[in-house]
C-alpha positions as CSV (number, residue, x, y, z in Angstrom):
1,X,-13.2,71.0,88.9
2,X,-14.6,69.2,92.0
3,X,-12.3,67.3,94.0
4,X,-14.8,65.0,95.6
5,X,-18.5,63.7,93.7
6,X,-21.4,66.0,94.1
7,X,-23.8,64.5,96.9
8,X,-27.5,64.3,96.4
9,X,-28.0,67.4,98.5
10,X,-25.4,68.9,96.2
11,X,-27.4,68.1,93.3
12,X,-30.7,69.3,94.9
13,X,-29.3,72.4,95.7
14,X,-27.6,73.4,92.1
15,X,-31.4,72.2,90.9
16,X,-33.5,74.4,93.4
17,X,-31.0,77.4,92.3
18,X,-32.2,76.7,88.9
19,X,-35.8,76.8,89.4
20,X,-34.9,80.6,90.8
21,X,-32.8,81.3,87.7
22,X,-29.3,80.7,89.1
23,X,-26.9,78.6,87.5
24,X,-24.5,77.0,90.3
25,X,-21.8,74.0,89.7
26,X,-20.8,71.6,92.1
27,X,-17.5,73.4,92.1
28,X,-18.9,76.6,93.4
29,X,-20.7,74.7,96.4
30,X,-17.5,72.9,97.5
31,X,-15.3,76.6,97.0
32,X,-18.5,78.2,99.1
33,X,-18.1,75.4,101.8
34,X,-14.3,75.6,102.2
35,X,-14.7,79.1,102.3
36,X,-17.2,78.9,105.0
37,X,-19.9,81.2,103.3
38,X,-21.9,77.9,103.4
39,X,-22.2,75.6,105.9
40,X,-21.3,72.0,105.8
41,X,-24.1,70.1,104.1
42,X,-25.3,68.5,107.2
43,X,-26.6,71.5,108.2
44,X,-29.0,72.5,105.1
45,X,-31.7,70.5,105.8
46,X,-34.8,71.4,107.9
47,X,-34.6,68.5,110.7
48,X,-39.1,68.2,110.6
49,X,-39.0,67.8,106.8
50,X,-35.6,67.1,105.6
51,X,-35.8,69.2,102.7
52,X,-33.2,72.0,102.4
53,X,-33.5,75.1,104.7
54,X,-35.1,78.1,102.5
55,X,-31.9,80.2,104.2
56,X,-29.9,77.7,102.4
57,X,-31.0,78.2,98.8
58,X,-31.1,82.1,99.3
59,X,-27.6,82.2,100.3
60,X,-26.8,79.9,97.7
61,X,-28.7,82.7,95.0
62,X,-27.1,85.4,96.7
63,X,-23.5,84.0,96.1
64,X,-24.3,82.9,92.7
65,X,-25.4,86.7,91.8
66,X,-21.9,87.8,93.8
67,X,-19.6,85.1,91.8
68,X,-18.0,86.5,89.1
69,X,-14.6,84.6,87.3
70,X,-11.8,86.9,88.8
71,X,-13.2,88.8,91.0
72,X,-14.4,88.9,94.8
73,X,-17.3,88.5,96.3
74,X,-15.8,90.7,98.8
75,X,-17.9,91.9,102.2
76,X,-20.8,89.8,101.2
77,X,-19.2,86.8,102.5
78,X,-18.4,89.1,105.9
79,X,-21.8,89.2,106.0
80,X,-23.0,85.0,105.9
81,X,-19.5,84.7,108.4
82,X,-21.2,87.2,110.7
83,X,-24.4,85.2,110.1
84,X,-23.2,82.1,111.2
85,X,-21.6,83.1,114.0
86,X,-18.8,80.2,115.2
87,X,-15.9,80.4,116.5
88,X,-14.1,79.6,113.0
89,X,-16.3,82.1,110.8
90,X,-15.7,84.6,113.6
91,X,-11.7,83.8,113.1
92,X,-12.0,84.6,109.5
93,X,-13.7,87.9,109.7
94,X,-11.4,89.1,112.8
95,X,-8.6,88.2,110.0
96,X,-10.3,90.2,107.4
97,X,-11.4,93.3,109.4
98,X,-7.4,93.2,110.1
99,X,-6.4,92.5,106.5
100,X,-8.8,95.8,105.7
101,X,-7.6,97.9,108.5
102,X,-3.6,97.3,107.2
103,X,-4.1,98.0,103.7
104,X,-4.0,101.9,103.1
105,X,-0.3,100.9,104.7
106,X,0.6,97.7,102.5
107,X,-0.1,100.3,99.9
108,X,2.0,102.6,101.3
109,X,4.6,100.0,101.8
110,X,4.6,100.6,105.6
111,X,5.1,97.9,108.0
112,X,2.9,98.7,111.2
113,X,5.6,96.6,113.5
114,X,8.2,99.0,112.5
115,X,6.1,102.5,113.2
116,X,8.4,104.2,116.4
117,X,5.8,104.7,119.3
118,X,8.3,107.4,121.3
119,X,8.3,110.7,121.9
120,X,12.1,111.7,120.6
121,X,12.5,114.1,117.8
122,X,13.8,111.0,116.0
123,X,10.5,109.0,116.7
124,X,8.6,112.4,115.7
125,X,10.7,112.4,112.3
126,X,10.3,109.0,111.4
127,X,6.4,109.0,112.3
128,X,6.1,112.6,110.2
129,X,7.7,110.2,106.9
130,X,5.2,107.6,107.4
131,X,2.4,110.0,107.4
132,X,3.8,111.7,103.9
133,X,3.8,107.9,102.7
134,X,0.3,107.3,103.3
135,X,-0.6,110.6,101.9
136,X,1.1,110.4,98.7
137,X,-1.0,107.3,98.2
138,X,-4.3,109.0,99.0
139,X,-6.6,110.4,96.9
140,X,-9.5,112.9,98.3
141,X,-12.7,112.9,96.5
142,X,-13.9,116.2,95.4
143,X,-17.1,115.1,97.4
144,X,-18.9,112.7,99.8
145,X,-22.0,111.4,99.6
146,X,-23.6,114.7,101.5
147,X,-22.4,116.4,98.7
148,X,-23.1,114.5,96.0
149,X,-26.5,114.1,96.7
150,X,-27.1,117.7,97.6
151,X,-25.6,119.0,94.0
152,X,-27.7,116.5,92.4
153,X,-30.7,117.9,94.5
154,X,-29.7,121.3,93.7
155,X,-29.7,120.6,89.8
156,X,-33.5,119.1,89.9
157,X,-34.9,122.3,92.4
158,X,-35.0,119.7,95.0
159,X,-34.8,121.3,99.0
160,X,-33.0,119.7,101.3
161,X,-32.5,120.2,104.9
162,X,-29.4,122.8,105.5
163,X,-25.7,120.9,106.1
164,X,-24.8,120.8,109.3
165,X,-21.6,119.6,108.9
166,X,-18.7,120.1,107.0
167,X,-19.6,119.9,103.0
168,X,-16.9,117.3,102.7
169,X,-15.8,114.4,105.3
170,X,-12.7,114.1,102.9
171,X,-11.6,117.6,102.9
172,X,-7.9,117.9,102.3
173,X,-7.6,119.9,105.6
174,X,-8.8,116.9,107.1
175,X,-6.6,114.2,105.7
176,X,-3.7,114.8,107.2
177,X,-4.2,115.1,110.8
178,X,-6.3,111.7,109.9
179,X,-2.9,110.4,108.8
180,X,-0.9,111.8,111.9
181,X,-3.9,109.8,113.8
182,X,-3.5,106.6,112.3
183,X,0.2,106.8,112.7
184,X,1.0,108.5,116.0
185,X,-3.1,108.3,117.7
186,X,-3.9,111.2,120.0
187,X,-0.4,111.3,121.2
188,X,0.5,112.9,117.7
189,X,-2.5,115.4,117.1
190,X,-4.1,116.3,120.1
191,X,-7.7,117.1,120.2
192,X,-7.6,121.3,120.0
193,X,-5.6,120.5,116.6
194,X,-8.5,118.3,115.3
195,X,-10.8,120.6,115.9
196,X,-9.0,123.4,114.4
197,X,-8.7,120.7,111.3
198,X,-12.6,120.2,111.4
199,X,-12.9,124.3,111.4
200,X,-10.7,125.0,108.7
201,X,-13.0,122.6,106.7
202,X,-16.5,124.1,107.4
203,X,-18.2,127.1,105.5
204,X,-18.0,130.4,107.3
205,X,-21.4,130.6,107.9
206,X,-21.0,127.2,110.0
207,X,-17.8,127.8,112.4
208,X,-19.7,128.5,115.0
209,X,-20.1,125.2,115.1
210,X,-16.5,124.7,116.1
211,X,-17.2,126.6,119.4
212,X,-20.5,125.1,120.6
213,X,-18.0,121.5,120.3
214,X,-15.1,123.5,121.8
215,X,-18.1,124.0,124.6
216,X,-19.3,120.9,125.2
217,X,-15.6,119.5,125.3
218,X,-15.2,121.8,127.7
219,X,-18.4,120.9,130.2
220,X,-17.7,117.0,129.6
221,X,-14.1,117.6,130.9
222,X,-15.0,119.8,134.3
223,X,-17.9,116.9,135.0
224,X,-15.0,114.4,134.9
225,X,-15.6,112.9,131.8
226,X,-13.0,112.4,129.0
227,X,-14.6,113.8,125.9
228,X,-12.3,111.4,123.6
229,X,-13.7,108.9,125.2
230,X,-13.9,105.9,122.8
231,X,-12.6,107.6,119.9
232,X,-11.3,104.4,117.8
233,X,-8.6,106.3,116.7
234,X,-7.3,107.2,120.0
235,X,-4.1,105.1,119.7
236,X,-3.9,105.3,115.9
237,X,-3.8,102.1,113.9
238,X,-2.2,99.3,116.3
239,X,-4.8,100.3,118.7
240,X,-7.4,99.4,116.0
241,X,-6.1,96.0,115.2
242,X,-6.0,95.2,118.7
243,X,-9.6,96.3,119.1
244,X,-10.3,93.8,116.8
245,X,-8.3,91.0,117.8
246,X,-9.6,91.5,121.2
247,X,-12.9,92.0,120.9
248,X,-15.4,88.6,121.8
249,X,-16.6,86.6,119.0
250,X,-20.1,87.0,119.5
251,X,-19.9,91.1,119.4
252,X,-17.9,91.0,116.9
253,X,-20.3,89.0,114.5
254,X,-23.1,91.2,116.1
255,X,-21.5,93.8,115.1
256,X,-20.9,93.0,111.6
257,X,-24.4,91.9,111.1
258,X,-25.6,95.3,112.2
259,X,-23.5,97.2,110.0
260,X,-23.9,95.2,107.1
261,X,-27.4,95.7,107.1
262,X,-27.9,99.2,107.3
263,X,-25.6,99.8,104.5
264,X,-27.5,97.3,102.7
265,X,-30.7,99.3,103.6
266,X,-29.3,102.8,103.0
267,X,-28.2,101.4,99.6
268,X,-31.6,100.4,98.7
269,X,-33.0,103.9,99.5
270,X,-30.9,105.2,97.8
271,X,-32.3,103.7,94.8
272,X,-35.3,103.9,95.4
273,X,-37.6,106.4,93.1
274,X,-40.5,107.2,95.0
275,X,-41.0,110.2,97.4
276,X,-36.6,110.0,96.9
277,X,-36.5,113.7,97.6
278,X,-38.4,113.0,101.2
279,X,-37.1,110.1,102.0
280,X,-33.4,111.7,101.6
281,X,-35.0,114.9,103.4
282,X,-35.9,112.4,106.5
283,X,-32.0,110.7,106.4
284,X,-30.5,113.6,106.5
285,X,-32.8,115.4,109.7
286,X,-31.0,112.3,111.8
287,X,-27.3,113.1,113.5
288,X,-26.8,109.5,112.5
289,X,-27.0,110.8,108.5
290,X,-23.5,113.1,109.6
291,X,-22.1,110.4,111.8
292,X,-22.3,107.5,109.8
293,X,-24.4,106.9,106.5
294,X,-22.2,110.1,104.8
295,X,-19.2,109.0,105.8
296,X,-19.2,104.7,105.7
297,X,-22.6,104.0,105.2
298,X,-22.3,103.4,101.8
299,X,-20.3,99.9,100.9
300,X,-19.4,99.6,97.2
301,X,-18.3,96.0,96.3
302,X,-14.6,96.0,96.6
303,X,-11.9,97.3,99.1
304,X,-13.7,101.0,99.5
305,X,-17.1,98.7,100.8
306,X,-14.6,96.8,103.0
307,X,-12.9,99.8,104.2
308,X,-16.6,101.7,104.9
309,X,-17.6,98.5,106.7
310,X,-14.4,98.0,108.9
311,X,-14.9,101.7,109.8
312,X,-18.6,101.4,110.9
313,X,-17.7,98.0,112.9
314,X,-15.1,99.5,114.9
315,X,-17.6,102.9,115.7
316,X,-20.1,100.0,116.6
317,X,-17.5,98.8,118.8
318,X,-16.2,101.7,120.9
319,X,-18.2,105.2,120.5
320,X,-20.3,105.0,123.3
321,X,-24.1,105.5,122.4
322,X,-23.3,104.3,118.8
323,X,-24.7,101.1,118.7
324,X,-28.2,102.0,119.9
325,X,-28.1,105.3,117.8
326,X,-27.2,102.8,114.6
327,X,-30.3,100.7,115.9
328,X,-32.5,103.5,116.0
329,X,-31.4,104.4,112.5
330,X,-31.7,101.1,111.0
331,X,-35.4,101.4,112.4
332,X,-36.2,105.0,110.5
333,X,-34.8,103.1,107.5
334,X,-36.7,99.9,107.7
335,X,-39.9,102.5,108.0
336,X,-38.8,104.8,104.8
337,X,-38.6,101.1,103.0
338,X,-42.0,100.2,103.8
339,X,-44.0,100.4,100.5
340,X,-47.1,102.4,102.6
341,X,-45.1,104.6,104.5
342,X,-45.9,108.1,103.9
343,X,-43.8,110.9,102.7
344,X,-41.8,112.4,105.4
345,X,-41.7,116.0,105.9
346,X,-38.4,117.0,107.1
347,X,-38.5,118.1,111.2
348,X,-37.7,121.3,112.5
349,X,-33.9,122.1,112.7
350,X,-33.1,122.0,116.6
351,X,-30.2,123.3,115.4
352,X,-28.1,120.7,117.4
353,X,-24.5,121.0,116.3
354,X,-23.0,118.1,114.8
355,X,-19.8,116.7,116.3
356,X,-17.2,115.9,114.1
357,X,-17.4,111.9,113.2
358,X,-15.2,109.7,115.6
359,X,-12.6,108.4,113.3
């Protein structure tokens, strides 16, 4: 039940909505207003012909489709805050990106404030508990998305480029030091122990892999470079939280936007029927297929989609080269949607080795 009369532009709206097949009450526009997910109604018109903004009804369709009675509409609305781009939708996704980020611990029943940050064998103790905590509330798909798709591929005689990565991002082997890192950061599990982790995971015929990594880890660290640099986990979860809560409003609705949008695109080819089996050929060629759309690319409605999205923001934010490598995916993507683009032959293999995923 409304708490104030509809206004006229109100009542335009919930008719325009209509015309499109959308059924919206006044309610709805006053929850989506105090919500921010639409602006305030003095900004819906077009100012040359004071009719409301073609933005404006879309949004309103698109919230209408997400609005069902007792459930959330989850990241979407991360998406029109991001959009909008002010200092007050800006606060609200900083506070959900955070509200995302502490959940695997609310779960847990782990208060972050309490986690011991020293280097005693009583700090070690208490961190190695917290770490069994999380995991007993953790749950490891048999597969990813890599995997998925590649048995389903395999059951229809369809070829795919060869993995070149582990066959499973959620490999048990893997969990744990990912645990140790969100509790303890590098200080806990130093980098030679994740990269034993990310060996123990990988098919025989692919540990070599471990060693060309081993390599370059090696050549960026005698040119005086630090090859953790910007790994988000570094300082395990607080350091996550305060990237977000330090990070400038403006990037950070940039960097939504960006990653929002190519998991809305990757969705939609992965849906999509024709030349499937090329298209997925072409993602996969791409380091950013190993990097990102098989690991968070993918954002179900829900807490997994805000989980895969608060993952990709916060590569977006600190791996350096990310951001344009995201870009120049988004762009292969926007070209595989384009009705007359043609099937795609997969490339060569330059047999580059892929580096385990920051975070």
């Amino acid at each position: 039940m409304t708490r104030t009369a509809p206004s006229a532009l109100d009542l335009t709206l919930i008719a325009q909505a209509a015309e499109l097949g959308r059924k919206i009450s006044p309610a709805q526009l006053e929850r989506w207003r105090a919500r921010a997910w639409l602006p305030p109604t003095e900004q819906w018109t077009d100012p040359h012909t004071a009719s409301i903004r073609r933005d404006i009804l879309h949004r309103a369709a698109r919230l209408a489709d997400a609005s069902t009675p007792g459930r959330s509409i989850s990241w979407i609305g991360w998406t029109f805050w991001a959009i909008d781009d002010t200092p007050q939708t800006a606060s609200r996704l900083r506070q959900a990106l955070i509200t995302t980020l502490k959940r695997p611990f609310a779960r847990a029943g782990i208060d972050i404030t309490r986690i011991p940050t020293g280097q005693s064998k009583a700090d070690d103790k208490a961190r190695q508990e917290l770490v069994r905590q999380l995991l007993d509330t953790v749950r490891a798909p048999r597969r990813d998305l890599d995997g998925t798709l590649r048995a389903h591929a395999l059951d229809a005689d369809v070829v795919l480029p060869p993995p070149r990565s582990v066959p499973n991002v959620f490999h048990r082997s893997l969990l744990t030091p990912g645990a140790r890192l969100l509790v303890g950061g590098l200080d806990d599990v130093p980098p030679e122990e994740l990269l034993e982790a990310w060996h123990n995971a990988l098919p025989p015929a692919r540990q070599d892999m471990t060693e060309r990594i081993r390599n370059s880890h090696l050549r960026a660290a005698l040119a005086g470079q630090d090859p953790m640099a910007g790994f988000p986990l570094a300082y395990g979860l607080p350091g996550l939280i305060r990237i977000v809560e330090e990070t400038d409003d403006r990037l950070l609705c940039a960097a939504v936007r960006a990653c929002t949008k190519a998991s809305a695109t990757l969705a939609m080819l992965m849906l999509r029927p024709a030349h499937d089996a090329a298209v997925l050929a072409r993602l996969m060629q791409e380091e950013m297929w190993h990097q990102w759309a098989r690991v968070t690319g993918i954002a179900p409605h829900g807490a997994a989609g805000e989980a895969a999205l608060t993952a990709s923001t916060l590569h977006y934010l600190t791996v350096p080269g990310w951001t344009d490598d995201l870009s120049s995916y988004q762009e292969l993507m926007d070209s595989l949607l384009t009705p007359a683009a043609e099937p795609c032959a997969p490339r060569p293999d330059d047999d580059h080795p892929s580096t385990p995923p920051a975070g």
